[in-house]
VEXVOZA-812796 format. One line per field, with one value per residue: residue in one letter; residue number from 1; x, y, z of N, C-alpha, C in turn. Coordinates in steps of 0.001 Angstrom, whole numbers, plus 500000, padded with zeros to 6 digits. Layout:
BEGIN
r	c(A / ...) $
k	c(NUM / ...) $
n_c1	c(X / ...) $
n_c2	c(Y / ...) $
n_c3	c(Z / ...) $
ca_c1	c(X / ...) $
ca_c2	c(Y / ...) $
ca_c3	c(Z / ...) $
c_c1	c(X / ...) $
c_c2	c(Y / ...) $
c_c3	c(Z / ...) $
# end
This chain:
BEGIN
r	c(X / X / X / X / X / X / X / X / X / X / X / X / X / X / X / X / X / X / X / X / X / X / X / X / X / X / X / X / X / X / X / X / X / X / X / X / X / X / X / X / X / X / X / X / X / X / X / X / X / X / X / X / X / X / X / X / X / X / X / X / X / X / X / X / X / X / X / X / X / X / X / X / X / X / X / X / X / X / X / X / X / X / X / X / X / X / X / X / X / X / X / X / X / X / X / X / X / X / X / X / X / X / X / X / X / X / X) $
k	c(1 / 2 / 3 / 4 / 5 / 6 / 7 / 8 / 9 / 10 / 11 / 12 / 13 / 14 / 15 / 16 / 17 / 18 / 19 / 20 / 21 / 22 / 23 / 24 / 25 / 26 / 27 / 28 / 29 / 30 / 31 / 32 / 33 / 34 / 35 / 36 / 37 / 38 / 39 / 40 / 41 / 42 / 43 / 44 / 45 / 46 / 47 / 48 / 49 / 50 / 51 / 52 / 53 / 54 / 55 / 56 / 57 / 58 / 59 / 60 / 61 / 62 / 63 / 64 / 65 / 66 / 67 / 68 / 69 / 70 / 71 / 72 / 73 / 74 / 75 / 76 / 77 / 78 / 79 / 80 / 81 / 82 / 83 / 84 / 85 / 86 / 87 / 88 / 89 / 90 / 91 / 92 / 93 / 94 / 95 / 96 / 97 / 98 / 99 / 100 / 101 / 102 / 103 / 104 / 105 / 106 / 107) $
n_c1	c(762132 / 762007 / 759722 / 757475 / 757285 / 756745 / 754010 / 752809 / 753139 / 751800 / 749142 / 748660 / 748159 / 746240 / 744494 / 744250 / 743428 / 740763 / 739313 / 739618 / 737572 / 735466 / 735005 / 734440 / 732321 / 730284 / 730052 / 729031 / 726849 / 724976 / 725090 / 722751 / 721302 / 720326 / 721627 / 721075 / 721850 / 722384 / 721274 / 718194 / 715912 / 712437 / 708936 / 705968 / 702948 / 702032 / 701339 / 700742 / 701326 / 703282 / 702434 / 703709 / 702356 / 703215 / 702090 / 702510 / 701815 / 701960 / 702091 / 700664 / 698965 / 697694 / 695143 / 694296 / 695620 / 695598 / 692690 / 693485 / 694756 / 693431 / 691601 / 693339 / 694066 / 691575 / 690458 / 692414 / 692455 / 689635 / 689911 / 691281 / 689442 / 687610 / 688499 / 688391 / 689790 / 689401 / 688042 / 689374 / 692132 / 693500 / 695459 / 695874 / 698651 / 701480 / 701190 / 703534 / 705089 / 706736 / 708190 / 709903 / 710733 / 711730 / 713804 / 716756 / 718663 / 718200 / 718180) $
n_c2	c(239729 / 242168 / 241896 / 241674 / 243988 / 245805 / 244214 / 245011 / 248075 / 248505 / 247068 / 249092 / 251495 / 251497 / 251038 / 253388 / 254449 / 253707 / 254566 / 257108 / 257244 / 256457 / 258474 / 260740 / 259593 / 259479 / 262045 / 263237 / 261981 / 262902 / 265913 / 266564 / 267592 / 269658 / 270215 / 271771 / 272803 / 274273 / 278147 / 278481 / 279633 / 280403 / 280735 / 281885 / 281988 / 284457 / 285087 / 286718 / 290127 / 293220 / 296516 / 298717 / 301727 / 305250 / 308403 / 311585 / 314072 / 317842 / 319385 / 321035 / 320551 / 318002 / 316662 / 317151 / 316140 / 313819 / 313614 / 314192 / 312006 / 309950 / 310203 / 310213 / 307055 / 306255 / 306607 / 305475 / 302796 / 302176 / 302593 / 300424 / 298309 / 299509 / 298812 / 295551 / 294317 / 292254 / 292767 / 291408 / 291099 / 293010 / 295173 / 297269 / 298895 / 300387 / 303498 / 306071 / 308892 / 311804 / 314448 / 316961 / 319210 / 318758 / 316757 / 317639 / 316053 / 315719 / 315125) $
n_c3	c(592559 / 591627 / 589376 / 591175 / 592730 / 590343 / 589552 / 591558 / 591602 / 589021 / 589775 / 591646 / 590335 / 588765 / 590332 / 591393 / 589264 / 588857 / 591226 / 591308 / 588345 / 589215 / 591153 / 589659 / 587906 / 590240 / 591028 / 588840 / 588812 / 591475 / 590279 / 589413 / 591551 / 594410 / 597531 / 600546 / 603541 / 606839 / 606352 / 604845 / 602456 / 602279 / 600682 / 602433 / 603966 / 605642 / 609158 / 611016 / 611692 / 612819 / 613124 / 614188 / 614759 / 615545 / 618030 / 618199 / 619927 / 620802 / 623613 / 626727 / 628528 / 630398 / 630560 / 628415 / 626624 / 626776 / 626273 / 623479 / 622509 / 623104 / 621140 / 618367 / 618901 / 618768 / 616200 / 614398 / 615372 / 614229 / 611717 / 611003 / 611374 / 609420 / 607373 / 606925 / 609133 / 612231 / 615496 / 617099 / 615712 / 616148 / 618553 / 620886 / 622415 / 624703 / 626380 / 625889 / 627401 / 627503 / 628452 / 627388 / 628211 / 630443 / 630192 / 629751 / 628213 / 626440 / 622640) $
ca_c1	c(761742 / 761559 / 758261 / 756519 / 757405 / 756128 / 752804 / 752468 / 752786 / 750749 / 748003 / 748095 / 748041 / 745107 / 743710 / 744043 / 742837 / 739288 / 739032 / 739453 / 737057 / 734519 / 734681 / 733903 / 731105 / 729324 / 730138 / 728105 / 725343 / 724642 / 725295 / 721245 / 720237 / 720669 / 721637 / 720805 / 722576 / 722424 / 720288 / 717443 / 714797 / 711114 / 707837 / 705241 / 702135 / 701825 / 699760 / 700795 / 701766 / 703240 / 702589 / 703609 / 702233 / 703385 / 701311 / 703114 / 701142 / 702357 / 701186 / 701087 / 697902 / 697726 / 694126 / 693652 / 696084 / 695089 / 691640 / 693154 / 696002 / 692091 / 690849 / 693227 / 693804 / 689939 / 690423 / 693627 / 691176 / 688106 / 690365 / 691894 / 688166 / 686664 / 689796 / 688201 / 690406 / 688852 / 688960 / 689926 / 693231 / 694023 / 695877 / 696805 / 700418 / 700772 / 701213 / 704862 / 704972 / 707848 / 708392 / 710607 / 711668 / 712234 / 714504 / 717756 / 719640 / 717728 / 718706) $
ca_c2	c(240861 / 243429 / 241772 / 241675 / 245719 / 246316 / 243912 / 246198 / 249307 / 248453 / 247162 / 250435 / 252282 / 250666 / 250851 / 255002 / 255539 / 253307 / 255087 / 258874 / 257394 / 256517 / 259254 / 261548 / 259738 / 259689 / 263399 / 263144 / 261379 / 263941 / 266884 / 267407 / 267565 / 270818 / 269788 / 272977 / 272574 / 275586 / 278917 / 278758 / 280868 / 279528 / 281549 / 280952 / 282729 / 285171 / 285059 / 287842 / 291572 / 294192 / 297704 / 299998 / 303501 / 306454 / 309269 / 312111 / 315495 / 318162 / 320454 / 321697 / 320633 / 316857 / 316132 / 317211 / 315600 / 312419 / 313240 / 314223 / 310803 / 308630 / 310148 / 309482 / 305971 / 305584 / 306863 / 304532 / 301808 / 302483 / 302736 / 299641 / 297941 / 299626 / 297935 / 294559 / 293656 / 291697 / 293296 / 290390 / 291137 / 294078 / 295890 / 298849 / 299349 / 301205 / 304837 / 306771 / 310384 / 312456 / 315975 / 317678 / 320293 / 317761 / 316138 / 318560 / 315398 / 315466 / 315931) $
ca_c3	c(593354 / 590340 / 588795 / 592358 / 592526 / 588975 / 589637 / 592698 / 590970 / 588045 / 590408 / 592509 / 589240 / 588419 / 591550 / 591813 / 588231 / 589250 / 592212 / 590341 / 587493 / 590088 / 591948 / 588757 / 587664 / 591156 / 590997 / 587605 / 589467 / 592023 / 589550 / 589157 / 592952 / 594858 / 598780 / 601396 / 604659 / 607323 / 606604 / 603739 / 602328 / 601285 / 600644 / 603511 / 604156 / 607320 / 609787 / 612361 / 611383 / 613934 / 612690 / 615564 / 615207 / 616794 / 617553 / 618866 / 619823 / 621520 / 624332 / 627928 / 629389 / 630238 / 630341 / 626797 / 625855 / 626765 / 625709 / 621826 / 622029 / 622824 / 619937 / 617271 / 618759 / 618074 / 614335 / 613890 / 615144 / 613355 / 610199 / 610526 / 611129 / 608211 / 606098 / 606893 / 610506 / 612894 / 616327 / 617913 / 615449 / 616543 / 619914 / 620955 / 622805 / 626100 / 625604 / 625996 / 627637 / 627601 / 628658 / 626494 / 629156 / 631605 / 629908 / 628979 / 627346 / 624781 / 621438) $
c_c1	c(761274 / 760575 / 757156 / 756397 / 757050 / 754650 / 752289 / 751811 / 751780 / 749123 / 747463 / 748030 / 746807 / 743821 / 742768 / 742816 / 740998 / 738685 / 738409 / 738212 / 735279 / 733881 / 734007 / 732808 / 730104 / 729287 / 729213 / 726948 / 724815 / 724801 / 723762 / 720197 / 720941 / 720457 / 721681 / 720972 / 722900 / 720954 / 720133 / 716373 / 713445 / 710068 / 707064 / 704315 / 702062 / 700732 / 699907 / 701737 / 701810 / 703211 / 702748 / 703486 / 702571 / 702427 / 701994 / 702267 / 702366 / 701946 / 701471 / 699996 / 697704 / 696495 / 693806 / 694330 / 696273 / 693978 / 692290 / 693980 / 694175 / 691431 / 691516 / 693773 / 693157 / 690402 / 691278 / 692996 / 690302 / 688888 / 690642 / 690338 / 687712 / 688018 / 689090 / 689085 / 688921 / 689288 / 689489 / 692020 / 693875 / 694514 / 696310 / 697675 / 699676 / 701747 / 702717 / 704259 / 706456 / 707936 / 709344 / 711164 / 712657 / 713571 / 716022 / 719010 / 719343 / 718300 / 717673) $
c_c2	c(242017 / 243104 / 241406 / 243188 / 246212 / 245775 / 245031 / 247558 / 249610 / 248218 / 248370 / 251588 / 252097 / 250588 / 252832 / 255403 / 255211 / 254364 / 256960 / 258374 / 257408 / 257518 / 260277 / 260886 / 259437 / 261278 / 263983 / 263158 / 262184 / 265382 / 267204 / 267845 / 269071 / 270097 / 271073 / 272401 / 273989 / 276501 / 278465 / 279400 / 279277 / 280659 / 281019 / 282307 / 283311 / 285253 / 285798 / 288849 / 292372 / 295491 / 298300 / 301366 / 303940 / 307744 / 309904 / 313764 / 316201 / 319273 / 320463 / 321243 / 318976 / 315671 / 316261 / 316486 / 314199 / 311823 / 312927 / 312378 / 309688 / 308582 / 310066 / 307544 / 305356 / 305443 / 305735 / 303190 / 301008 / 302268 / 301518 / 298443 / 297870 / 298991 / 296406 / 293586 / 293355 / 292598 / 292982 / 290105 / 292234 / 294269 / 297056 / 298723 / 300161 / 302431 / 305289 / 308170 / 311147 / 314116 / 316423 / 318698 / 319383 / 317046 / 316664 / 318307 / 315276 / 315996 / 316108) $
c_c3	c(592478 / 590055 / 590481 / 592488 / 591387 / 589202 / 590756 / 592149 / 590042 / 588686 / 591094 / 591890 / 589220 / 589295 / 591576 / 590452 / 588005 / 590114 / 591429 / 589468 / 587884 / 590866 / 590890 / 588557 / 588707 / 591352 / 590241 / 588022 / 589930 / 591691 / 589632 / 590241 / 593340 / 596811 / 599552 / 603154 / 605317 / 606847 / 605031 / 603727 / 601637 / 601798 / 602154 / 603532 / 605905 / 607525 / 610866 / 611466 / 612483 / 613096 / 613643 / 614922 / 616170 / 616681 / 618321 / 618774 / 620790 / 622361 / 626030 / 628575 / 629078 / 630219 / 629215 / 625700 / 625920 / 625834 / 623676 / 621349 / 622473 / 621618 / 618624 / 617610 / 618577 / 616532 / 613805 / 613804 / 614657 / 611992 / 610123 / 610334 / 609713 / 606854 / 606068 / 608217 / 611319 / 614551 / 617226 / 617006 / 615620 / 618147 / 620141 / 622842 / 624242 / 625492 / 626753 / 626534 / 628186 / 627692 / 628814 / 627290 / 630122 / 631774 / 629313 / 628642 / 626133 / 623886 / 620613) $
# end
């Protein structure tokens, strides 16, 4: 019974220290790869840009101040044109109006 409990032991000695020696040098193996699982980064070229301008005037008379908020959304426009935009890449936003009295939460 004693040399069946020693072959045992010695085999499952034998067994663990394969197992450990194996496991290190597959550890070895896959030492030169880089594995990415979840969030990653990579370069990529864009192909859509939002710039939101604001244009904010201010004044009391609401036809003029339509007319001056048409004319620098022309200029803003025209500028981005003469940069080399297409004006099939461009848009313009719908326009905000707020009156500053009106409003006496403001901060």
């Amino acid at each position: 019974m004693a040399l069946s409990n020693l072959s045992g032991s010695i085999l499952l000695n034998a067994l663990k220290h394969y197992l450990m020696g194996n496991m290190h040098k597959t550890g070895k193996k896959y030492g030169r790869y880089v594995q990415v699982k979840g969030l990653s980064e990579r370069g990529v070229r864009a192909d859509l840009a939002v710039w939101p301008i604001n244009i904010t005037l201010p004044g009391n008379n609401f036809k003029q101040l339509k007319r001056e908020l048409e004319s620098q959304n022309d200029e803003v426009y025209n500028f981005f044109i003469k940069q080399g935009f297409d004006k099939s890449d461009l848009s313009i936003g719908s326009t905000n109006i707020s009156d500053a009295r009106g409003n006496i939460y403001q901060f």
